[in-house]
VMD Tcl script that builds the backbone (N, CA, C; Angstrom):
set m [mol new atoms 543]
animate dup $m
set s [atomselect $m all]
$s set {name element resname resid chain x y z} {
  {N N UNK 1 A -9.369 127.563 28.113}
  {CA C UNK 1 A -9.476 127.192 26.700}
  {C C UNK 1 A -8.122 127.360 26.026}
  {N N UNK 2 A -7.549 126.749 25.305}
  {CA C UNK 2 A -6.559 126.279 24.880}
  {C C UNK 2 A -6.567 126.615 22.767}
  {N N UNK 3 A -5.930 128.155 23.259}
  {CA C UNK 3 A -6.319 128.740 21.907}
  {C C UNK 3 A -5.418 128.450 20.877}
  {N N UNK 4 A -5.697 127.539 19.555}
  {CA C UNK 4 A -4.906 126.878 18.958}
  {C C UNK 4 A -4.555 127.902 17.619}
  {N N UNK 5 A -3.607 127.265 16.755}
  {CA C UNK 5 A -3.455 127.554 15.342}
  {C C UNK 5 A -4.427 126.239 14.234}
  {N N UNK 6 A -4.227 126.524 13.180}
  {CA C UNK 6 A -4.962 126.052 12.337}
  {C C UNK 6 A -4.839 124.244 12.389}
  {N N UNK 7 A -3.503 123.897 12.297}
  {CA C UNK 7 A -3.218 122.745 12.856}
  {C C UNK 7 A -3.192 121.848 14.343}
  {N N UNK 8 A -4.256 122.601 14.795}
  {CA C UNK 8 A -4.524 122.397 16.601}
  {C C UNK 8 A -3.660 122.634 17.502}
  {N N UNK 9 A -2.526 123.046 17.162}
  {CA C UNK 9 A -1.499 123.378 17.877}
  {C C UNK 9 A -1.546 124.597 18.975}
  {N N UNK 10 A -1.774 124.279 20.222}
  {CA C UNK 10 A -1.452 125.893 20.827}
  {C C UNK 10 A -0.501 126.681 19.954}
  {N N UNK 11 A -1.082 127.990 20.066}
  {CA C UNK 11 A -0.544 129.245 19.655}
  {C C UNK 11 A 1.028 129.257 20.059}
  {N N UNK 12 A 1.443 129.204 21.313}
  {CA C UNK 12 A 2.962 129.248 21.632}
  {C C UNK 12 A 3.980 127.918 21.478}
  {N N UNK 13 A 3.238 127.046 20.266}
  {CA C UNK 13 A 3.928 125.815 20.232}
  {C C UNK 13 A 5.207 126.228 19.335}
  {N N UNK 14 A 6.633 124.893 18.865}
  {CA C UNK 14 A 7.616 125.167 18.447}
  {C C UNK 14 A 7.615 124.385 17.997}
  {N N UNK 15 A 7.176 123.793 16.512}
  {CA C UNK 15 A 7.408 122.792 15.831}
  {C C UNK 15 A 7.563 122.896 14.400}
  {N N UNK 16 A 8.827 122.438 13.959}
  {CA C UNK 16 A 8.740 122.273 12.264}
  {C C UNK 16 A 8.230 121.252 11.459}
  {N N UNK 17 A 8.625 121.568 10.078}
  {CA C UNK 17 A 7.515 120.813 9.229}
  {C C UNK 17 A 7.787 119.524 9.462}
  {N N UNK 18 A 9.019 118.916 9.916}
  {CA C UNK 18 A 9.485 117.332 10.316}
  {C C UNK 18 A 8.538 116.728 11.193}
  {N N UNK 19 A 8.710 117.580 12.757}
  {CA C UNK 19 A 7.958 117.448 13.847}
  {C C UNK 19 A 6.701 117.625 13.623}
  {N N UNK 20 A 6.199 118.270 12.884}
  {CA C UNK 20 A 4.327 118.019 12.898}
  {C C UNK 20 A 3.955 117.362 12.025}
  {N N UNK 21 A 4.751 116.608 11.158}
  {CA C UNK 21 A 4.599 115.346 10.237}
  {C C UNK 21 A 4.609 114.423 11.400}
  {N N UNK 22 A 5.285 114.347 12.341}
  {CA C UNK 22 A 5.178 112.637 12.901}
  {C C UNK 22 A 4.044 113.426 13.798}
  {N N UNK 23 A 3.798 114.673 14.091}
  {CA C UNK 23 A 2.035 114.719 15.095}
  {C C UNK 23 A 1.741 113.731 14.247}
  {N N UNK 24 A 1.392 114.442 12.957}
  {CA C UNK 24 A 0.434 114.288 12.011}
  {C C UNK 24 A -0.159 112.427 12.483}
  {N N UNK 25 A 1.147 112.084 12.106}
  {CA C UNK 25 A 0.800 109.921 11.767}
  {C C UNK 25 A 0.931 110.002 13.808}
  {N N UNK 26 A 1.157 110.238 14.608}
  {CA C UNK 26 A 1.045 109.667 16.021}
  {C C UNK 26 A -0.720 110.020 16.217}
  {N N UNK 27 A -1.444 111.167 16.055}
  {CA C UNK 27 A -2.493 111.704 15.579}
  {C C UNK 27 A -3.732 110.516 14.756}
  {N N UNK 28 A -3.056 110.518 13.530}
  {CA C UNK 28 A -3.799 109.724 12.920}
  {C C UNK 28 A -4.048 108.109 13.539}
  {N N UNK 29 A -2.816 107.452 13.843}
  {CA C UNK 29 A -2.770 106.370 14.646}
  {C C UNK 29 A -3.742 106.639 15.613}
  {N N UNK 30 A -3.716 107.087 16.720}
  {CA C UNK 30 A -5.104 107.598 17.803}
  {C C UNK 30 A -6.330 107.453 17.238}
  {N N UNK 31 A -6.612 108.344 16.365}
  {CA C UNK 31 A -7.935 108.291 15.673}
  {C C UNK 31 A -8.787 107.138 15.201}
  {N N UNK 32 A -7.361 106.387 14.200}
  {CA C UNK 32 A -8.109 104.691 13.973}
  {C C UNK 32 A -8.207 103.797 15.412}
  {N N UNK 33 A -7.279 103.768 16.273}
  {CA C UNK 33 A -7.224 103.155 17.729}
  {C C UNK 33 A -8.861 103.305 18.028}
  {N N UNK 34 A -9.056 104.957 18.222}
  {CA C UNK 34 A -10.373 104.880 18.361}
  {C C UNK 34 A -11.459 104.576 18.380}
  {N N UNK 35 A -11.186 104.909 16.900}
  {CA C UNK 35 A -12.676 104.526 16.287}
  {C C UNK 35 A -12.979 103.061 16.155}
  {N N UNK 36 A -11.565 102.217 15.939}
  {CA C UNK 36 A -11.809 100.469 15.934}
  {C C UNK 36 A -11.969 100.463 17.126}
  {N N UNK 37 A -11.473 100.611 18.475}
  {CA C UNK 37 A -12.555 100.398 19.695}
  {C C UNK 37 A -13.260 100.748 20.462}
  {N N UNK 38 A -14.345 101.726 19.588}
  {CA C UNK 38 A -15.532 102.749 19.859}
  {C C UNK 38 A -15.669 103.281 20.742}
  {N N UNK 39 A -14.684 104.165 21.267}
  {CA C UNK 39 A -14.527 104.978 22.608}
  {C C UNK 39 A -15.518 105.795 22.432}
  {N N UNK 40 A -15.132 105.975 24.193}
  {CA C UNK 40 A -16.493 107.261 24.411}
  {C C UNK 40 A -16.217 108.628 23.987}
  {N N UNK 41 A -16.690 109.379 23.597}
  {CA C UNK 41 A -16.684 110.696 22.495}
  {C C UNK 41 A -15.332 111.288 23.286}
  {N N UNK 42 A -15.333 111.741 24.736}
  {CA C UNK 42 A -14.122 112.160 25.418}
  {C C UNK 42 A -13.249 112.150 25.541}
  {N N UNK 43 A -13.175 110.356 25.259}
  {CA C UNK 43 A -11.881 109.460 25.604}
  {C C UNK 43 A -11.126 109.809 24.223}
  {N N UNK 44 A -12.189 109.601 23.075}
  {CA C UNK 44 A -11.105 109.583 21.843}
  {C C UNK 44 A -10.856 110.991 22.004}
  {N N UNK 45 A -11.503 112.423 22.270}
  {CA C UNK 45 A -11.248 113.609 22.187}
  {C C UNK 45 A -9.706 113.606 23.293}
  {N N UNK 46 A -9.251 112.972 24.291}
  {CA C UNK 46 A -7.900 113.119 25.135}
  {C C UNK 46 A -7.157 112.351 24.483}
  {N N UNK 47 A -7.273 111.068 23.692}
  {CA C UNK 47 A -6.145 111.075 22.708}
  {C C UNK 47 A -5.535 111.578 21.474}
  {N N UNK 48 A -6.586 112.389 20.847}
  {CA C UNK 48 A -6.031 113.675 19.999}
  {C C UNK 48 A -5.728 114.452 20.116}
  {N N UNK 49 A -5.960 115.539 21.663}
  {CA C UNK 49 A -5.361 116.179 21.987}
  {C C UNK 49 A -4.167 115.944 22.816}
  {N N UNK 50 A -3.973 114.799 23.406}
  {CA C UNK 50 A -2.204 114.334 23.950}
  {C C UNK 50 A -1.352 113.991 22.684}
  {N N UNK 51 A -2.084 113.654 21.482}
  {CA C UNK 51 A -0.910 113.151 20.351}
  {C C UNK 51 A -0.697 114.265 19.815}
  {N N UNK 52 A -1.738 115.492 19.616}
  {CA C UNK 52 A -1.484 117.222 19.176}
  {C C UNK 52 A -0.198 117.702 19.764}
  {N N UNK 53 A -0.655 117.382 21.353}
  {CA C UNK 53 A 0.130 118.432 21.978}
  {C C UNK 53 A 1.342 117.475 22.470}
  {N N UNK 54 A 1.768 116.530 22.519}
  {CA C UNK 54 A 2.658 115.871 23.288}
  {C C UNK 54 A 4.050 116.581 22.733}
  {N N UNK 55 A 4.149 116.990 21.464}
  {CA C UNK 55 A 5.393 117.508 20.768}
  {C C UNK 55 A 5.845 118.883 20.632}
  {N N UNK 56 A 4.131 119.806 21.256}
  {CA C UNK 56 A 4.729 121.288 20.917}
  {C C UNK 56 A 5.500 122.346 20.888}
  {N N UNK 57 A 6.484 121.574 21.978}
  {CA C UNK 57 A 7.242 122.376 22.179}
  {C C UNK 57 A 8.912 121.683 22.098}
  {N N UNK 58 A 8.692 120.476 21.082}
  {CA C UNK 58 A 9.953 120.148 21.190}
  {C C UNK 58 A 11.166 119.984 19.997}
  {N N UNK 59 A 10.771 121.849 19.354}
  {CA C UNK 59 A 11.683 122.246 18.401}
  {C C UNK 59 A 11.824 123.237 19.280}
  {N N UNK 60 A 12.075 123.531 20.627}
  {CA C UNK 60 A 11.846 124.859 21.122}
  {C C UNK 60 A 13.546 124.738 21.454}
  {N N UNK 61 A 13.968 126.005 22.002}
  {CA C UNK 61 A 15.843 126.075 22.440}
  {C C UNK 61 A 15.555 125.568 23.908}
  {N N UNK 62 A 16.691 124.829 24.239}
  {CA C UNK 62 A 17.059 124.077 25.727}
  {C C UNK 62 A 17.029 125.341 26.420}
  {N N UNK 63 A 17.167 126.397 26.721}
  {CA C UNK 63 A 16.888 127.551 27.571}
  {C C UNK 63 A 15.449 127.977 28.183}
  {N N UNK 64 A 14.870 128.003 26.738}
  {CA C UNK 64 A 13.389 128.088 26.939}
  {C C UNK 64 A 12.923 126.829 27.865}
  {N N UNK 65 A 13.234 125.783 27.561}
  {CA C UNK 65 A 12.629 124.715 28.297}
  {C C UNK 65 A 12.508 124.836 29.322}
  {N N UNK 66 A 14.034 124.598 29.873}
  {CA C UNK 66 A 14.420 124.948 31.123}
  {C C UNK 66 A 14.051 125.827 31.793}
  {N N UNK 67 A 13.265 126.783 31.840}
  {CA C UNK 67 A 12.920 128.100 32.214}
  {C C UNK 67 A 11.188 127.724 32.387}
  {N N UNK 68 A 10.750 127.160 31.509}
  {CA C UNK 68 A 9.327 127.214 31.507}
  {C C UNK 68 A 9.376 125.484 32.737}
  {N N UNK 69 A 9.908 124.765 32.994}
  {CA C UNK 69 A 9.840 123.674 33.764}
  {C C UNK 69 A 10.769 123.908 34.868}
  {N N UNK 70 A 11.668 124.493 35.018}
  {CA C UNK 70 A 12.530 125.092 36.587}
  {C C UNK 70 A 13.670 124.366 36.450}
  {N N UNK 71 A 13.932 123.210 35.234}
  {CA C UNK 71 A 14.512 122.041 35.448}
  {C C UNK 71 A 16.174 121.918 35.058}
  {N N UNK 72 A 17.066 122.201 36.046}
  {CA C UNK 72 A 18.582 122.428 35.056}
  {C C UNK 72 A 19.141 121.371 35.305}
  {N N UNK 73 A 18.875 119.725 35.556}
  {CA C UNK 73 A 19.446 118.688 35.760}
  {C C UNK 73 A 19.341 117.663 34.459}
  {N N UNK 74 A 17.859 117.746 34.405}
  {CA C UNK 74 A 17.345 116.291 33.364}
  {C C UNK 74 A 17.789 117.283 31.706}
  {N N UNK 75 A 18.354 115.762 30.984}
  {CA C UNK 75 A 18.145 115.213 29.562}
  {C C UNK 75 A 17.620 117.056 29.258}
  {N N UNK 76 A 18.629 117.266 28.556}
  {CA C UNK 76 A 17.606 118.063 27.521}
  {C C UNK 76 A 16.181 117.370 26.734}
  {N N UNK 77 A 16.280 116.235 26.056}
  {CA C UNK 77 A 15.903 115.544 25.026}
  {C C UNK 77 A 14.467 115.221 26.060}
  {N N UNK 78 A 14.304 115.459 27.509}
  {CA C UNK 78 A 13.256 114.734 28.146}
  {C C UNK 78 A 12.610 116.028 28.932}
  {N N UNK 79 A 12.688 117.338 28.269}
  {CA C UNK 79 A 12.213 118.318 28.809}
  {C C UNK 79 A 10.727 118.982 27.869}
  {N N UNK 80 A 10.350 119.204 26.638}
  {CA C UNK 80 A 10.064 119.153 25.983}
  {C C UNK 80 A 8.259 118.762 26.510}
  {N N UNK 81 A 7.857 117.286 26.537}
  {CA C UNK 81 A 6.695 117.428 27.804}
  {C C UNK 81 A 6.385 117.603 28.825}
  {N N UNK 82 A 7.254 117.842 29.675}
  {CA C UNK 82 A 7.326 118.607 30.947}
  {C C UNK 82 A 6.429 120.005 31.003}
  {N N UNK 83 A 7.348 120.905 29.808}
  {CA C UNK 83 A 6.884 121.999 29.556}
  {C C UNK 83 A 5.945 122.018 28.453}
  {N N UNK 84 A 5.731 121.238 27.863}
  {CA C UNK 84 A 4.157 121.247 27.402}
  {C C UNK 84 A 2.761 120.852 28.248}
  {N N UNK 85 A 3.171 120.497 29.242}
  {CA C UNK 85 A 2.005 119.984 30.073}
  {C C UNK 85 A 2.085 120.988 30.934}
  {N N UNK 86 A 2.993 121.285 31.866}
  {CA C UNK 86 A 3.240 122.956 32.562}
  {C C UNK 86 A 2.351 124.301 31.433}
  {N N UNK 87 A 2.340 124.223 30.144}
  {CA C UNK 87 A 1.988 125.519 29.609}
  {C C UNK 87 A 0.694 125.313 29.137}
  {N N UNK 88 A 0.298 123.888 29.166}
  {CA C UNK 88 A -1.362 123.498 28.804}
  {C C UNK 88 A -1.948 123.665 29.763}
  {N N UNK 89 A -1.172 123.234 30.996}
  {CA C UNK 89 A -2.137 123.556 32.378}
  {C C UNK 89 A -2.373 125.244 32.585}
  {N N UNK 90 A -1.161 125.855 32.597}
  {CA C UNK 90 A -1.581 127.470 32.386}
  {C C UNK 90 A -2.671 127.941 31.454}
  {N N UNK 91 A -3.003 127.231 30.682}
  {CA C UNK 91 A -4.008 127.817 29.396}
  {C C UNK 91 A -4.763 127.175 30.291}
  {N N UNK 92 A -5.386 126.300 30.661}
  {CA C UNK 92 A -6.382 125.665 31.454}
  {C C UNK 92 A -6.749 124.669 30.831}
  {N N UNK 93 A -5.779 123.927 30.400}
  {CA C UNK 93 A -5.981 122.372 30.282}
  {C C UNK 93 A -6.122 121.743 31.728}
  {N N UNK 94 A -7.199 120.564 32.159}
  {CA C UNK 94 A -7.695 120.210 33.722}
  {C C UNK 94 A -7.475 118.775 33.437}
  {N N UNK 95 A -7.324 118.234 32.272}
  {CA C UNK 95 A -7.619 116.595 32.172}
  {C C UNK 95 A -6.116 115.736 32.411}
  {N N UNK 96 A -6.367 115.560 33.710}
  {CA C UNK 96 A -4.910 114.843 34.239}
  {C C UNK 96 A -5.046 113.957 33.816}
  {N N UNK 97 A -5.326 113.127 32.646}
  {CA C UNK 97 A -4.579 111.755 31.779}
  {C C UNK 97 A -4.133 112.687 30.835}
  {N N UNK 98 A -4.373 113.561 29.899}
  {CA C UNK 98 A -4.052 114.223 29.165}
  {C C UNK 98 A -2.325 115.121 29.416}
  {N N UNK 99 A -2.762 115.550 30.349}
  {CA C UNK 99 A -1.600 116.245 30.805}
  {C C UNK 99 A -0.228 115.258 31.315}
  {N N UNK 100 A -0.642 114.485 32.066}
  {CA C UNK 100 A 0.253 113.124 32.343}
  {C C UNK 100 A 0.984 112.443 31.170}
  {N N UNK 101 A 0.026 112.091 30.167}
  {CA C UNK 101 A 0.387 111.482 28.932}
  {C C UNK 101 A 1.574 112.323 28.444}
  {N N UNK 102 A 1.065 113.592 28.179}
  {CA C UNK 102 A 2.165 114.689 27.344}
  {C C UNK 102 A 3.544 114.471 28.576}
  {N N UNK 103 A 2.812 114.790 30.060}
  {CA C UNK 103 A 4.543 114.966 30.960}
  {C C UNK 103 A 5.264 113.926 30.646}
  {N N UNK 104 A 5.044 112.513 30.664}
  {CA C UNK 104 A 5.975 111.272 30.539}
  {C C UNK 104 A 5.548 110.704 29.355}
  {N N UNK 105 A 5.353 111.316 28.627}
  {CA C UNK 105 A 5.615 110.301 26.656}
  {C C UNK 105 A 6.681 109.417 26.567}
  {N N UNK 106 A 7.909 110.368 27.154}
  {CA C UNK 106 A 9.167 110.174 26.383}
  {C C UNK 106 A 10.181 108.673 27.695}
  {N N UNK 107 A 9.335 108.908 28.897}
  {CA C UNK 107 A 9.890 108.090 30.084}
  {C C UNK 107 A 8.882 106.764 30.260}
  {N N UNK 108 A 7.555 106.966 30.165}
  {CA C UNK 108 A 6.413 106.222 30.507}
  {C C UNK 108 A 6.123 106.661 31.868}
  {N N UNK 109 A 5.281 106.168 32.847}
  {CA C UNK 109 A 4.735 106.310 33.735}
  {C C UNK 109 A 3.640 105.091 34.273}
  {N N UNK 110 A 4.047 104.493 35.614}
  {CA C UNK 110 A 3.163 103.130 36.001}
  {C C UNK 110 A 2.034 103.933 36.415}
  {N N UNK 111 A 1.664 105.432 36.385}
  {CA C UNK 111 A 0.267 105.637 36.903}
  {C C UNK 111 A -0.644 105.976 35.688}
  {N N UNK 112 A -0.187 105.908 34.355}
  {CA C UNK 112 A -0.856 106.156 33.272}
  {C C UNK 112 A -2.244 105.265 33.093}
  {N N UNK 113 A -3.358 105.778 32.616}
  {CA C UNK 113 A -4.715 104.930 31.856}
  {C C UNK 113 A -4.515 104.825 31.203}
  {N N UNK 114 A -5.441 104.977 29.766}
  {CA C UNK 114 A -5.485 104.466 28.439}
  {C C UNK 114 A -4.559 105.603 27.509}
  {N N UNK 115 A -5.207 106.510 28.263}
  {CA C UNK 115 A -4.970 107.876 27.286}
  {C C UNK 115 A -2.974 108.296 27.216}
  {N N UNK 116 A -2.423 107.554 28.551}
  {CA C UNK 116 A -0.447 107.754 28.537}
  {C C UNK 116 A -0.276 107.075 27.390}
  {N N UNK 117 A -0.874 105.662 27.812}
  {CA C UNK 117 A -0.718 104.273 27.069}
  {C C UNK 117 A -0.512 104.200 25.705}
  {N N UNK 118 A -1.623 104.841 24.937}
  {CA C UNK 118 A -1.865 104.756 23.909}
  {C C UNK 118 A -1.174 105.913 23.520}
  {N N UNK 119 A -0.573 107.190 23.811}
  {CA C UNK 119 A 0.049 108.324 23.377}
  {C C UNK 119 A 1.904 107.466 23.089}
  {N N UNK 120 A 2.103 106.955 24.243}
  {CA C UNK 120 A 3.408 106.012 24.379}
  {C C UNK 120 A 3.533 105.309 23.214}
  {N N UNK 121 A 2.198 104.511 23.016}
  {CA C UNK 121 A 2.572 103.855 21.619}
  {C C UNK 121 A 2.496 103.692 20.519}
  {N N UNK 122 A 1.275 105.419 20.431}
  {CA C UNK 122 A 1.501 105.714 19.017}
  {C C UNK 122 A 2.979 106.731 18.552}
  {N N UNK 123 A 3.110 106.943 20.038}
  {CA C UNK 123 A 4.719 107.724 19.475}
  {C C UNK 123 A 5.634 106.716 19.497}
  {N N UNK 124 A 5.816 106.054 19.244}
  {CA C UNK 124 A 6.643 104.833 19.073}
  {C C UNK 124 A 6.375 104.094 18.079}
  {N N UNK 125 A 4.709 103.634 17.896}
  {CA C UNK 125 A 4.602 103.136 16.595}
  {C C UNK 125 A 4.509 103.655 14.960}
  {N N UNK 126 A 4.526 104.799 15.680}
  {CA C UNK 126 A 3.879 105.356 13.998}
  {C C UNK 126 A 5.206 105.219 12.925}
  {N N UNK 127 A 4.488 105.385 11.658}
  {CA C UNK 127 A 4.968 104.720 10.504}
  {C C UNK 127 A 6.326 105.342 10.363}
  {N N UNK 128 A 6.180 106.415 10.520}
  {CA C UNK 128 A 7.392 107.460 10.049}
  {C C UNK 128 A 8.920 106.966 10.897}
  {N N UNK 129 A 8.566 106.109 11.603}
  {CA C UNK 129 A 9.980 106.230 12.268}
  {C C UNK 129 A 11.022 104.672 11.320}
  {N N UNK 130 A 12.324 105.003 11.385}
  {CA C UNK 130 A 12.842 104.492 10.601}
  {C C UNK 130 A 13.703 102.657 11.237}
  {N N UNK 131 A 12.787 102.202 12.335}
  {CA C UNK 131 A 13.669 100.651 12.265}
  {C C UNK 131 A 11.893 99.828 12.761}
  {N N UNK 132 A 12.489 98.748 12.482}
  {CA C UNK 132 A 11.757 97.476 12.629}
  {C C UNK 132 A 10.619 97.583 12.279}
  {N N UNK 133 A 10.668 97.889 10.933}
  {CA C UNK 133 A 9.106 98.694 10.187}
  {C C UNK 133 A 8.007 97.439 10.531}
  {N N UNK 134 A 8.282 96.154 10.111}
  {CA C UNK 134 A 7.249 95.002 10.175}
  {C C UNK 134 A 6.665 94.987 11.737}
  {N N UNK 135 A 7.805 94.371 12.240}
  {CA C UNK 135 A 7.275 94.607 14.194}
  {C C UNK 135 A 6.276 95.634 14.400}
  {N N UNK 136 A 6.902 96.997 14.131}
  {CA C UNK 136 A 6.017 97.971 14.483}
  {C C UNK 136 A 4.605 98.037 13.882}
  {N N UNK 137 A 4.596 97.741 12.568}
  {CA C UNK 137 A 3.817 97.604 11.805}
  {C C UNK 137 A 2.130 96.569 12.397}
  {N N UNK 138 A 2.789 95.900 12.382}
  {CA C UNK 138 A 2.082 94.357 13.004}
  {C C UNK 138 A 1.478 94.867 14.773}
  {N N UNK 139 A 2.372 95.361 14.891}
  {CA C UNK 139 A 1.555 95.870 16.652}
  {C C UNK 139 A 1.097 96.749 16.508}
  {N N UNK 140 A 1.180 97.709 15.307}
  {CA C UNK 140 A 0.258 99.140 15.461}
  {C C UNK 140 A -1.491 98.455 15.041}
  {N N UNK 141 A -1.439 97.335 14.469}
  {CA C UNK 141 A -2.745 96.739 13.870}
  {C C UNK 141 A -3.399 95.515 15.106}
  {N N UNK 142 A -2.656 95.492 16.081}
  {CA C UNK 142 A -3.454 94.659 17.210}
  {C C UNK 142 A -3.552 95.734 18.200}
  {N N UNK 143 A -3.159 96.900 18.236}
  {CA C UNK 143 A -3.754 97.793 19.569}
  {C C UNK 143 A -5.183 97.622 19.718}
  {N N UNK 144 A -5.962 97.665 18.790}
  {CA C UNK 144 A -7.297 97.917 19.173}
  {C C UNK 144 A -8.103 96.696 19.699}
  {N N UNK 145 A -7.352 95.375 19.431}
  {CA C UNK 145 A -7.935 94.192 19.832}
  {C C UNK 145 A -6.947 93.683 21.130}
  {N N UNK 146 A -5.839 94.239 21.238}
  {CA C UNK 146 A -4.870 93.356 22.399}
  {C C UNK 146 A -4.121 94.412 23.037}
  {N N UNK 147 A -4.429 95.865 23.696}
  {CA C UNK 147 A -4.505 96.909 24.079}
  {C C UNK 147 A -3.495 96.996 25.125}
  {N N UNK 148 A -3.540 96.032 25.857}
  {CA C UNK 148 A -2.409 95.984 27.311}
  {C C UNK 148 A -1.493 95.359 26.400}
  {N N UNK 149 A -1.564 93.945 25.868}
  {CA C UNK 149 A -0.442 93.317 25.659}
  {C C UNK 149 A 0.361 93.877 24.521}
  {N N UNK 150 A -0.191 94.720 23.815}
  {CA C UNK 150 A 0.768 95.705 22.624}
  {C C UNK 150 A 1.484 96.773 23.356}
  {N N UNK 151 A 0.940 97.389 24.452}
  {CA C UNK 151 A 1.718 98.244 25.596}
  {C C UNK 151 A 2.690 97.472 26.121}
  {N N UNK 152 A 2.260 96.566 26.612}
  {CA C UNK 152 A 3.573 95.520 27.513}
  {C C UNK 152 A 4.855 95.323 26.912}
  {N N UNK 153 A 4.415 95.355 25.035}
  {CA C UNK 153 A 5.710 94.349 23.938}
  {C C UNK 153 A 5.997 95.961 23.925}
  {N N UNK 154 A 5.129 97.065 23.419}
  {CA C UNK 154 A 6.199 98.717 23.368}
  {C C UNK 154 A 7.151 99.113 24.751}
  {N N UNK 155 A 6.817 98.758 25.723}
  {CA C UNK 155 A 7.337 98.997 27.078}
  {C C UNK 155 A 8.621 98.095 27.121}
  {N N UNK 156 A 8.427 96.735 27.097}
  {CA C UNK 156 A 9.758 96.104 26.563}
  {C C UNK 156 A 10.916 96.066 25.891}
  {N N UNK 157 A 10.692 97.085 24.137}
  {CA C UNK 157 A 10.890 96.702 22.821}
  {C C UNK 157 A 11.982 98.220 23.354}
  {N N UNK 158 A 11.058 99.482 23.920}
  {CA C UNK 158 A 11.819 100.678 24.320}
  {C C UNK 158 A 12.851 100.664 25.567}
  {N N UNK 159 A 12.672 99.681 26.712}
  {CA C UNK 159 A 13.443 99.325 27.658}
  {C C UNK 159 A 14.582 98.413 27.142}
  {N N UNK 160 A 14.752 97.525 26.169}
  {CA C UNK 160 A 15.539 96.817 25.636}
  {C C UNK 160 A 16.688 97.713 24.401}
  {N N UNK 161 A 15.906 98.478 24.007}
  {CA C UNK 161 A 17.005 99.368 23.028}
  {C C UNK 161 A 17.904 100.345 23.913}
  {N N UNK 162 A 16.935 101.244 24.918}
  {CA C UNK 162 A 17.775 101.649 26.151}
  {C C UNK 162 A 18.641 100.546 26.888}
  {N N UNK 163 A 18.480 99.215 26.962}
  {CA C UNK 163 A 19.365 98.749 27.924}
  {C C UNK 163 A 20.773 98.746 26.435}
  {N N UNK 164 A 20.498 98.401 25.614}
  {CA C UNK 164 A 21.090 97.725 24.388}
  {C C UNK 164 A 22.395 98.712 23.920}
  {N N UNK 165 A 21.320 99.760 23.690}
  {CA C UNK 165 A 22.186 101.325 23.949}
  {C C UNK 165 A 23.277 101.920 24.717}
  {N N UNK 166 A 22.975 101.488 26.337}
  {CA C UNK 166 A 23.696 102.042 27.103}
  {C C UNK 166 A 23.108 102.922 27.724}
  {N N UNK 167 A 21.927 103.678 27.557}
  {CA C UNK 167 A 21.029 104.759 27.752}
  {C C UNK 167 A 20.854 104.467 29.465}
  {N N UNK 168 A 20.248 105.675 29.937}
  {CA C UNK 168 A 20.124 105.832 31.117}
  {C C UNK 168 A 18.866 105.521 31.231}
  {N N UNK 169 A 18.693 104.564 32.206}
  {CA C UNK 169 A 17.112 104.258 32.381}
  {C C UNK 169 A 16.661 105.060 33.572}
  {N N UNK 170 A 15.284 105.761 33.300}
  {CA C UNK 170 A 14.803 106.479 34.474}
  {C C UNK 170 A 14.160 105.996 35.015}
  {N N UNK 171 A 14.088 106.301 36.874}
  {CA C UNK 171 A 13.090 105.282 37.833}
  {C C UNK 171 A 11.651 105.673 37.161}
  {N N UNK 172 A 10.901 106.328 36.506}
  {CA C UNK 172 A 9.770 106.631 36.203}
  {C C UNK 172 A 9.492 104.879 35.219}
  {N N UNK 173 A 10.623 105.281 34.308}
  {CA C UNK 173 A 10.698 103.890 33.199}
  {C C UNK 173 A 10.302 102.106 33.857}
  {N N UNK 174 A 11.877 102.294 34.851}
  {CA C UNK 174 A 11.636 101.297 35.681}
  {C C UNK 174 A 10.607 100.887 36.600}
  {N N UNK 175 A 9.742 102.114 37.042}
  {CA C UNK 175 A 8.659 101.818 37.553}
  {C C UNK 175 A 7.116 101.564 36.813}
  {N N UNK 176 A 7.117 102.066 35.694}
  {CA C UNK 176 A 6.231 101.198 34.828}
  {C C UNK 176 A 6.405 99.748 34.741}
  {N N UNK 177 A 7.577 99.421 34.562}
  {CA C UNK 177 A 7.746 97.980 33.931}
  {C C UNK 177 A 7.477 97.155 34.925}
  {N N UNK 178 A 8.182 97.731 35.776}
  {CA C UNK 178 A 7.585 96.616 37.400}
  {C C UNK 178 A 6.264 96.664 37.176}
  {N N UNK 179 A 5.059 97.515 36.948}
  {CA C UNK 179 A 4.147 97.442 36.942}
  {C C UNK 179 A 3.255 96.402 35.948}
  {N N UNK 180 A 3.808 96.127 35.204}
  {CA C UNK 180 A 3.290 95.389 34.051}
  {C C UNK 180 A 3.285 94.236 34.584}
  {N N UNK 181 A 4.148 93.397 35.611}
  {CA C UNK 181 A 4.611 91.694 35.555}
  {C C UNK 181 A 3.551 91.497 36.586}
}
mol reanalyze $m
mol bondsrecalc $m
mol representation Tube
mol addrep $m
């Protein structure tokens, strides 16, 4: 059991008032996803708890991370669900879409269900973030009717700013996308 604070947050989470404002709208996004395509009581219960927890620990110090995931190579910036899914499973979180979702938010993953899917693109779509407000806008309102193909255009839209960028693309990334065609 997975003993929270008032804001559902595990107890040993690290987040400020910035970071649990965008839970808040990645959260809320899930909820309407939901309920417009009448999931089964469970299903919507693993996407509120992957959009809760996908962030808890990522006001935490790069030491801590590193320590709670073993990991002294990768991205600071891509450690964060690693070790939130490592410290949910210690509490006895068991629901491997849940836990999956939180490990690769930030990379994607071609072995994800609904529950990566939809965590991927409400952290990407939600309101709070500051470019291509309309785009985003407009695809956060067809998830519930065009579910793959709003994943396919977020999987694209995030692989294209990384290529655009210069950013390092990870084989996890690249192996989603192969998966899509």
């Amino acid at each position: 059991m997975i003993r929270t604070d008032s804001n559902g947050l595990p107890e040993w989470s690290c987040v400020g008032n910035k970071r649990l404002a965008h839970i808040e709208r990645v959260v809320s996004l899930l909820r309407a996803w939901g309920a417009a395509m009448r999931l089964p009581a469970d299903e919507a219960r693993a996407w509120i708890d992957a959009g809760t927890w996908h962030d808890a620990l990522r006001d935490s110090p790069e030491e801590e991370l590193r320590k709670i995931t073993g990991d002294s190579t990768s991205p600071f910036g891509l450690l964060h669900g690693p070790a939130a899914a490592i410290r949910l499973a210690e509490d006895g979180e068991k629901r491997r879409d849940v836990l999956d979702a939180i490990r690769y938010h930030t990379i994607g993953s071609p072995n994800w269900g609904r529950t990566g899917k939809a965590l991927y693109m409400a952290d990407y779509l939600e309101p709070g973030r500051k470019f291509l407000h309309e785009d985003r806008f407009f695809l956060a309102a067809q998830v519930p009717h065009s579910f793959d193909e709003v994943f396919r255009q977020v999987v694209r839209f995030r692989l294209d700013w990384s290529v655009r960028e210069g950013n390092h693309i990870f084989p996890e990334t690249v192996e989603l996308w192969n998966s899509l065609r």
